[in-house]
PyMOL Python script that loads the backbone (N, CA, C, O; Angstrom):
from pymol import cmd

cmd.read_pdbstr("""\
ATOM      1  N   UNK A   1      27.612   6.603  -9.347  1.00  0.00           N
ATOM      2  CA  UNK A   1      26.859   7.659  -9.982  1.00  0.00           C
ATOM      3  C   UNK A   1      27.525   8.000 -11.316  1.00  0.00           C
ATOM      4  O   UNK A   1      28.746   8.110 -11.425  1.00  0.00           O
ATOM      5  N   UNK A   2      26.801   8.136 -12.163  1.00  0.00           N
ATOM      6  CA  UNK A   2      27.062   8.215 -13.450  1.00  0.00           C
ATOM      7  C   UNK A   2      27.367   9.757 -13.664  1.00  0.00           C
ATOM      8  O   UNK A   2      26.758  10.501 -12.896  1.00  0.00           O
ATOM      9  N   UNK A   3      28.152  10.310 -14.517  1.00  0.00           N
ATOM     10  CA  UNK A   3      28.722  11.940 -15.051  1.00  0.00           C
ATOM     11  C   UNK A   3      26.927  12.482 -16.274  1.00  0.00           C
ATOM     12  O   UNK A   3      26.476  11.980 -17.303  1.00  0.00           O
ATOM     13  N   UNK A   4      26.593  13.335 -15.651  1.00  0.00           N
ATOM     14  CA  UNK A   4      25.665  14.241 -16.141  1.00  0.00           C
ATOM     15  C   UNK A   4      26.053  14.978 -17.225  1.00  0.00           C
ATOM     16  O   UNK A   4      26.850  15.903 -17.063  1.00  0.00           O
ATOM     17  N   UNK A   5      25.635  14.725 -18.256  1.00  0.00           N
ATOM     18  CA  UNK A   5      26.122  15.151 -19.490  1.00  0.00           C
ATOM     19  C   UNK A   5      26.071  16.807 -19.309  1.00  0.00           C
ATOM     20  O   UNK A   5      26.884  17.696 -19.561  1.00  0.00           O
ATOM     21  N   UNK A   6      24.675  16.792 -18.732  1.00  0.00           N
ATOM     22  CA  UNK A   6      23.856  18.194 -19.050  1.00  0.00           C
ATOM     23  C   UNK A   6      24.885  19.122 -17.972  1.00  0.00           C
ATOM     24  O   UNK A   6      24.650  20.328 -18.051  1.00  0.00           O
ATOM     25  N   UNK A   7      25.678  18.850 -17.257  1.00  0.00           N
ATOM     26  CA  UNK A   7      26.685  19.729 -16.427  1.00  0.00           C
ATOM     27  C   UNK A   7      27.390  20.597 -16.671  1.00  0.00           C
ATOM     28  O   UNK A   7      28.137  19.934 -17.391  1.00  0.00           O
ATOM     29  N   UNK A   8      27.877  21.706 -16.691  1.00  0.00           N
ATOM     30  CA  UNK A   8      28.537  22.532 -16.986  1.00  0.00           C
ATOM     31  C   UNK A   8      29.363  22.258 -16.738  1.00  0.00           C
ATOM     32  O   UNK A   8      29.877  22.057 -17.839  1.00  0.00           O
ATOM     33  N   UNK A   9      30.540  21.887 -15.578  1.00  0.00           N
ATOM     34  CA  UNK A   9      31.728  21.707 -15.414  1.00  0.00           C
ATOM     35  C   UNK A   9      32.126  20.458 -14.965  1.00  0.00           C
ATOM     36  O   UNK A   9      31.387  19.523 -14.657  1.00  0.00           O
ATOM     37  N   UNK A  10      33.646  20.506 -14.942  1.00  0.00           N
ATOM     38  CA  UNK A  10      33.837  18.929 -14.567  1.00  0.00           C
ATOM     39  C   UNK A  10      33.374  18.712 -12.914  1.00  0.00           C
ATOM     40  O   UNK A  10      33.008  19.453 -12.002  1.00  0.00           O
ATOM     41  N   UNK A  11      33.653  17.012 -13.126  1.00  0.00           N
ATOM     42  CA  UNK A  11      33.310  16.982 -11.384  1.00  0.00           C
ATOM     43  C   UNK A  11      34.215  16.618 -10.635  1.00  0.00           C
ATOM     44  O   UNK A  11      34.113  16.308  -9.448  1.00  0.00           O
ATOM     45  N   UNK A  12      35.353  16.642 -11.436  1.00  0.00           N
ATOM     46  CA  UNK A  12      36.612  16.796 -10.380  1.00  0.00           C
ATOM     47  C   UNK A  12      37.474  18.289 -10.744  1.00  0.00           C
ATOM     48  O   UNK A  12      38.235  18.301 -11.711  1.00  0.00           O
ATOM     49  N   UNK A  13      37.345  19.128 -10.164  1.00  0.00           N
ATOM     50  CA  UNK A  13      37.856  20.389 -10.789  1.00  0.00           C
ATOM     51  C   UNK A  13      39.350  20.700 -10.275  1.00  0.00           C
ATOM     52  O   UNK A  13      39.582  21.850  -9.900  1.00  0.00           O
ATOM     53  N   UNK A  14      40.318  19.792 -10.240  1.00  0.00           N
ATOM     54  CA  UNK A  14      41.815  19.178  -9.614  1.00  0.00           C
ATOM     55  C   UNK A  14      42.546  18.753 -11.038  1.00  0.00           C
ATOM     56  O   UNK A  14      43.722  18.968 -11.333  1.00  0.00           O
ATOM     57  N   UNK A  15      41.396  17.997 -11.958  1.00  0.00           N
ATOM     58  CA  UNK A  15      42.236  17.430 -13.147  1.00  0.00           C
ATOM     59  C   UNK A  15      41.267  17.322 -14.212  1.00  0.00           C
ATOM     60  O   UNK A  15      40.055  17.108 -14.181  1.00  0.00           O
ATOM     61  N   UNK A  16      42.026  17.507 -15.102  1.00  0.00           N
ATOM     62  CA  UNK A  16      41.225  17.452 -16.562  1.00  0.00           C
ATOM     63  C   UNK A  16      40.991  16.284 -17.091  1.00  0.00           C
ATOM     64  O   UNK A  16      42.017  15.698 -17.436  1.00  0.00           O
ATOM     65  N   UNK A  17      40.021  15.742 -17.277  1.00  0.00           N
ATOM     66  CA  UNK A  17      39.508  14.560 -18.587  1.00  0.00           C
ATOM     67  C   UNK A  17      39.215  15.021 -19.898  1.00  0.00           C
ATOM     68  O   UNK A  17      38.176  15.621 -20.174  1.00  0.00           O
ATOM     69  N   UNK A  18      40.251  14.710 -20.833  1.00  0.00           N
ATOM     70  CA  UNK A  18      39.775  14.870 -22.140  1.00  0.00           C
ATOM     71  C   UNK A  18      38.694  14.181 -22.663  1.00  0.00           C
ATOM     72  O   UNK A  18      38.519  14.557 -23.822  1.00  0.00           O
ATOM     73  N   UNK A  19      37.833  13.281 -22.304  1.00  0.00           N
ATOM     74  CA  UNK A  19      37.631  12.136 -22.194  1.00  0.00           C
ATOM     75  C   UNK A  19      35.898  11.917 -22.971  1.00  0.00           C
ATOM     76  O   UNK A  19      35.392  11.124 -23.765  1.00  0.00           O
ATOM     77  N   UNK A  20      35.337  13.411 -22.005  1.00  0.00           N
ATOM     78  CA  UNK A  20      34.023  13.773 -22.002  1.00  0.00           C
ATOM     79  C   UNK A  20      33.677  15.090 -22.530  1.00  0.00           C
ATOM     80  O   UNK A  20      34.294  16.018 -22.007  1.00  0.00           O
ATOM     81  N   UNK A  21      32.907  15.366 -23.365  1.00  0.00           N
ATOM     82  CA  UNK A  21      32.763  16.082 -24.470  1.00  0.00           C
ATOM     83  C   UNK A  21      32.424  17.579 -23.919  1.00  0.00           C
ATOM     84  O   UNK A  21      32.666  18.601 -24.561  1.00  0.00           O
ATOM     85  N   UNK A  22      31.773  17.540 -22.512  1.00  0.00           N
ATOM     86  CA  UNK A  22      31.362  18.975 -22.046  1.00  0.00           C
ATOM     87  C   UNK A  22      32.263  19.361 -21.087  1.00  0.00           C
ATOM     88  O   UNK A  22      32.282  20.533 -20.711  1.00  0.00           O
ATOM     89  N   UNK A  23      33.153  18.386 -20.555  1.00  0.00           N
ATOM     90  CA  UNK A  23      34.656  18.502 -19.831  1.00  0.00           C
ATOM     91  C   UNK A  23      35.199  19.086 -20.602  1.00  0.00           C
ATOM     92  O   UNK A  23      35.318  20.222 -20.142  1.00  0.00           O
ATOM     93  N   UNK A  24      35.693  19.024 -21.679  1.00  0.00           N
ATOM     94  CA  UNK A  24      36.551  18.926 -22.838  1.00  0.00           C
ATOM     95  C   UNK A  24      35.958  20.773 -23.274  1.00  0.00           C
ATOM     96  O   UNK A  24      36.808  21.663 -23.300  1.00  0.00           O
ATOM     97  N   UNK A  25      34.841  21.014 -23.501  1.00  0.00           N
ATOM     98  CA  UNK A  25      34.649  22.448 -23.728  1.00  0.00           C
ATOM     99  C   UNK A  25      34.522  23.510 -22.326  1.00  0.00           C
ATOM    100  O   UNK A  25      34.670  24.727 -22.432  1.00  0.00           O
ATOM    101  N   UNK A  26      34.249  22.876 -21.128  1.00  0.00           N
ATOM    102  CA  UNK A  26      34.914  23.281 -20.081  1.00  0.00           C
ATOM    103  C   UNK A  26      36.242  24.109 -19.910  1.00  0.00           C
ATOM    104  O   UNK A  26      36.288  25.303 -19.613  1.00  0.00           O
ATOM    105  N   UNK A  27      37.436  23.185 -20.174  1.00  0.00           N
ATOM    106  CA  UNK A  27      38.442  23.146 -20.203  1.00  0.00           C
ATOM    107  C   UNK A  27      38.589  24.454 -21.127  1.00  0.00           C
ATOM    108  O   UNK A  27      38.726  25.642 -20.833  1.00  0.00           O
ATOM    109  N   UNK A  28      38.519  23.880 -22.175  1.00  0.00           N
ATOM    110  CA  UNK A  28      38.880  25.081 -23.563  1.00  0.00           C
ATOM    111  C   UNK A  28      38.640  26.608 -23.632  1.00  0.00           C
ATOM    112  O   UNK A  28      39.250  27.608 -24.013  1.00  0.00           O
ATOM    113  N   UNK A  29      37.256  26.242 -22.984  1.00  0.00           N
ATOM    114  CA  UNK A  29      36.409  27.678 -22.520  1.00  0.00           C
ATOM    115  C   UNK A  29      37.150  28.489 -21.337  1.00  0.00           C
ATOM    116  O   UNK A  29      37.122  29.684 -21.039  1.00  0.00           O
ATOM    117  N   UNK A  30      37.854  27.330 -20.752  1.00  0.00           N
ATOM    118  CA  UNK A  30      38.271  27.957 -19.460  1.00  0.00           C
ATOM    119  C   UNK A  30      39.796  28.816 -19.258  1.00  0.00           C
ATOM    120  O   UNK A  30      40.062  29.813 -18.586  1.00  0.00           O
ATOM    121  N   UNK A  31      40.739  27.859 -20.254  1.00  0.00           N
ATOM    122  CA  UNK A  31      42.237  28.076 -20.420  1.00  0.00           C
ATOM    123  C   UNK A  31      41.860  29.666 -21.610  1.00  0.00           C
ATOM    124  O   UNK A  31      42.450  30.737 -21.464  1.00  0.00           O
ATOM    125  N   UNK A  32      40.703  29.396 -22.777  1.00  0.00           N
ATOM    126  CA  UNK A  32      40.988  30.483 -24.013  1.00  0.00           C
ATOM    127  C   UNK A  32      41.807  29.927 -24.750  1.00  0.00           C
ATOM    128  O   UNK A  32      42.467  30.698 -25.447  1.00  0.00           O
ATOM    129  N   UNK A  33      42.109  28.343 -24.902  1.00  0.00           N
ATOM    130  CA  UNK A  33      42.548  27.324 -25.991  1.00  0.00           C
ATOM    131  C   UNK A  33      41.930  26.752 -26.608  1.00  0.00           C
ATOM    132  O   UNK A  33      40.716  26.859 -26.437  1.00  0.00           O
ATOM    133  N   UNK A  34      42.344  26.021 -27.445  1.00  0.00           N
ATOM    134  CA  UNK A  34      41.355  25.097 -28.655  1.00  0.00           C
ATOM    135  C   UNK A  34      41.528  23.831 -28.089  1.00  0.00           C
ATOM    136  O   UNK A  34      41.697  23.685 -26.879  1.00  0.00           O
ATOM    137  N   UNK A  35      41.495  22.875 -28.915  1.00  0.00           N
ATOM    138  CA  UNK A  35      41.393  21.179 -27.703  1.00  0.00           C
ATOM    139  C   UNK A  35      42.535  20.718 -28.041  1.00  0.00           C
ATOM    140  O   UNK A  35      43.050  20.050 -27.144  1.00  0.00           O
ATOM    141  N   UNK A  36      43.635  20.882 -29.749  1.00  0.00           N
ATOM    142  CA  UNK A  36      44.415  20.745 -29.606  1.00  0.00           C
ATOM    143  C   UNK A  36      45.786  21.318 -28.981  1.00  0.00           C
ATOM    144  O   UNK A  36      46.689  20.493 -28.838  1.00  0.00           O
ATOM    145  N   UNK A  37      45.988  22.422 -28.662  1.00  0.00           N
ATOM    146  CA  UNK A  37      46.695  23.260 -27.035  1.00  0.00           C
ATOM    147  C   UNK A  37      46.275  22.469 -26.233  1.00  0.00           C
ATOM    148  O   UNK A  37      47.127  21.598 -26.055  1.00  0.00           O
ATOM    149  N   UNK A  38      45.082  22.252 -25.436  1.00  0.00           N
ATOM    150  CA  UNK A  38      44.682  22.011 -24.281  1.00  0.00           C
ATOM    151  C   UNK A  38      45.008  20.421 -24.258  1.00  0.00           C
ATOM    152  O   UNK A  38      45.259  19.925 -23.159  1.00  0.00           O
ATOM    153  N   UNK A  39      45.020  19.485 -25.570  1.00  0.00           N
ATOM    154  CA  UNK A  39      45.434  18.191 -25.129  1.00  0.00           C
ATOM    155  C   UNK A  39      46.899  18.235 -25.350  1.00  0.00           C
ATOM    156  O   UNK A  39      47.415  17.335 -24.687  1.00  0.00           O
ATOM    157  N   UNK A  40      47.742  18.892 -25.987  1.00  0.00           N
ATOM    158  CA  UNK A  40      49.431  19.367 -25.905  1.00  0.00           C
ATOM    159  C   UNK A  40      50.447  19.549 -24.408  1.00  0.00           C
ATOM    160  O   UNK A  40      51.576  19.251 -24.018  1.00  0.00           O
ATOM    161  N   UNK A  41      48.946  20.384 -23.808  1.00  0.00           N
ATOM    162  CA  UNK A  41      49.367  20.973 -22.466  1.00  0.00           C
ATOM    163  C   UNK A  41      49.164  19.805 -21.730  1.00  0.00           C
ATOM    164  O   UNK A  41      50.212  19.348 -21.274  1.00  0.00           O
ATOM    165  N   UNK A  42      47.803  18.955 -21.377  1.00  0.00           N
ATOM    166  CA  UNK A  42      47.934  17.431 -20.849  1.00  0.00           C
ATOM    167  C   UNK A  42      49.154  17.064 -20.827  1.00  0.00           C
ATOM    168  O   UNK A  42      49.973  17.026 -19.909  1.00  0.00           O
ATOM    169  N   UNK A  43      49.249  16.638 -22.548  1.00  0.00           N
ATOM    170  CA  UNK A  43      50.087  14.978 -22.907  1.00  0.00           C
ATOM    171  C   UNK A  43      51.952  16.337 -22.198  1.00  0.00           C
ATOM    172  O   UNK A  43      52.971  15.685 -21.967  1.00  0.00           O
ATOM    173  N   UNK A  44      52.040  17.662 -22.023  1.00  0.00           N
ATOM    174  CA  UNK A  44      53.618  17.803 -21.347  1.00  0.00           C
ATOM    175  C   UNK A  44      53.248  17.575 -20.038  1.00  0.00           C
ATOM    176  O   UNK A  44      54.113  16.951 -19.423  1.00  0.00           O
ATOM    177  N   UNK A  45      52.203  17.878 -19.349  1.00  0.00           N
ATOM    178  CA  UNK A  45      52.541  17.815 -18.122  1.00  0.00           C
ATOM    179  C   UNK A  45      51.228  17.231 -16.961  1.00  0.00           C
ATOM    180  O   UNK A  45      51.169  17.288 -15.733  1.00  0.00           O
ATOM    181  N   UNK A  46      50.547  16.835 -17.699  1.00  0.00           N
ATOM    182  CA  UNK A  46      49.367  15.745 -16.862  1.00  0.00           C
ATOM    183  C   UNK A  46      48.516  16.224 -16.845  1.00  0.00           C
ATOM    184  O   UNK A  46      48.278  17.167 -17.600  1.00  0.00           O
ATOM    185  N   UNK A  47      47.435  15.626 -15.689  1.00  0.00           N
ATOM    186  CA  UNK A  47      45.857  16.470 -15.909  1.00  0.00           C
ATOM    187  C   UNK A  47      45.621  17.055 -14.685  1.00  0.00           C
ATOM    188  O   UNK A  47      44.527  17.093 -14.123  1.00  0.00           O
ATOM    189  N   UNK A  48      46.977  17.652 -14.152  1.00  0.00           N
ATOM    190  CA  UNK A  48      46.674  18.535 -13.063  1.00  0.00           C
ATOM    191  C   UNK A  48      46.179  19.698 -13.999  1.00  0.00           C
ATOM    192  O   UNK A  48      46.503  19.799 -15.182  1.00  0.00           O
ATOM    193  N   UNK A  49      45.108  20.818 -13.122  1.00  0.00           N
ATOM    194  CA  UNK A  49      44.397  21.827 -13.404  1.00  0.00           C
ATOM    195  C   UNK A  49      45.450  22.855 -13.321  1.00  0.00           C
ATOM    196  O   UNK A  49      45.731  23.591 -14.268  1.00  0.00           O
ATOM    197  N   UNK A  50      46.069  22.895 -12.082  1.00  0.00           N
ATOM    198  CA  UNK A  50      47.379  24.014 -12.195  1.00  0.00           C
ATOM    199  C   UNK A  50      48.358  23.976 -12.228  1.00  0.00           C
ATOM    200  O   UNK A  50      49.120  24.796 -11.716  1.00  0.00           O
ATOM    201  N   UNK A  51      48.720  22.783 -12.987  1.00  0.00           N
ATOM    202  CA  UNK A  51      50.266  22.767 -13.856  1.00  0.00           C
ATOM    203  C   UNK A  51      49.406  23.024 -15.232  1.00  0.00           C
ATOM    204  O   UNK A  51      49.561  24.182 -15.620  1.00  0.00           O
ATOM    205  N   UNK A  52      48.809  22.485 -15.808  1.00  0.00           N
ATOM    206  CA  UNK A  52      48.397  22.844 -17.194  1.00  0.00           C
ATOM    207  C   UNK A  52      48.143  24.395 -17.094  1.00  0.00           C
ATOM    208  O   UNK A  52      48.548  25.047 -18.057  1.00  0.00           O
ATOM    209  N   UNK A  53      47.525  25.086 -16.058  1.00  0.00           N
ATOM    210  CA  UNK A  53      47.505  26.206 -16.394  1.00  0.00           C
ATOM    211  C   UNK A  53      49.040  27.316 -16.331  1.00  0.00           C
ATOM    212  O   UNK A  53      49.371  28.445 -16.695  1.00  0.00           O
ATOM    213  N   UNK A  54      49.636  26.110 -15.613  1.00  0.00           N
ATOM    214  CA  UNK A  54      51.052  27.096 -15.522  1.00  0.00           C
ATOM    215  C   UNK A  54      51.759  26.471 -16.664  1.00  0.00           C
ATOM    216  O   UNK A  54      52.672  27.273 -16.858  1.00  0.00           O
ATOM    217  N   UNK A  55      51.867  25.689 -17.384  1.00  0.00           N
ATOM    218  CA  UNK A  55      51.659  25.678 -18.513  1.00  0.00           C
ATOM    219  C   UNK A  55      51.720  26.144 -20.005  1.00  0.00           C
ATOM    220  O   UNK A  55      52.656  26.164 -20.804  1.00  0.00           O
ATOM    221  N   UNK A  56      50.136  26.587 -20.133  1.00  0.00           N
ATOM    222  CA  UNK A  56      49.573  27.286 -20.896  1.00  0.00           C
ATOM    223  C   UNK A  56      49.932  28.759 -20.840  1.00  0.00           C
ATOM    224  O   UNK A  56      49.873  29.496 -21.824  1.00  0.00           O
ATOM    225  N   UNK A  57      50.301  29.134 -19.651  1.00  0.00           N
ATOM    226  CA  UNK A  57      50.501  30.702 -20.055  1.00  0.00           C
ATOM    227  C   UNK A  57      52.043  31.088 -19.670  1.00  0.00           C
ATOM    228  O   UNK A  57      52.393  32.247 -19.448  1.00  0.00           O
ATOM    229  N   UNK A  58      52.940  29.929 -19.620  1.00  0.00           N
ATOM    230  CA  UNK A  58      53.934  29.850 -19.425  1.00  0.00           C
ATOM    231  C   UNK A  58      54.734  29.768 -21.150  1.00  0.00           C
ATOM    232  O   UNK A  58      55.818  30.185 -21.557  1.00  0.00           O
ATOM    233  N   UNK A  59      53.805  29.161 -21.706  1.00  0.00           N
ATOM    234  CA  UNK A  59      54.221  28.780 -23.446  1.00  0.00           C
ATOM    235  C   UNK A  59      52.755  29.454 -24.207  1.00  0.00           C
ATOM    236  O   UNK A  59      51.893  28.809 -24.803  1.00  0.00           O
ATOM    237  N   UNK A  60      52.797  31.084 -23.949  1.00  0.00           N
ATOM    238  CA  UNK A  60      51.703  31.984 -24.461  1.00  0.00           C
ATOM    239  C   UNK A  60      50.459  31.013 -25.785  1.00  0.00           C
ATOM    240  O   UNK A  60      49.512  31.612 -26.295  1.00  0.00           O
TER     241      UNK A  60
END
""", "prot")
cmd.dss("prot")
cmd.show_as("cartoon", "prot")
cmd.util.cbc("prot")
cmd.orient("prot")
């Protein structure tokens, strides 16, 4: 099965894909980061959902 553009959120909600363009504003929308934070926070510590968020508000 192919990823639905028209989706609001990702479809694995465990890990982030920068990958896909409405993932990607998902994400951004979701942390209150821009894409470069949100791919910073990835590339330190992976595409777990709650290490990036511990993370992100760990490094304000």
């Amino acid at each position: 099965m192919s990823d639905d553009s028209d989706r609001r959120g990702p479809q694995d909600r465990a890990r982030i894909s920068l990958e896909q363009a409405h993932e990607l504003r998902y994400w951004t929308e979701r942390f209150g980061v821009d894409e470069r934070r949100l791919r910073e926070a990835v590339a330190a510590v992976g595409v777990s959902v709650d290490a990036v968020e511990r993370h992100l508000r760990a490094n304000g």
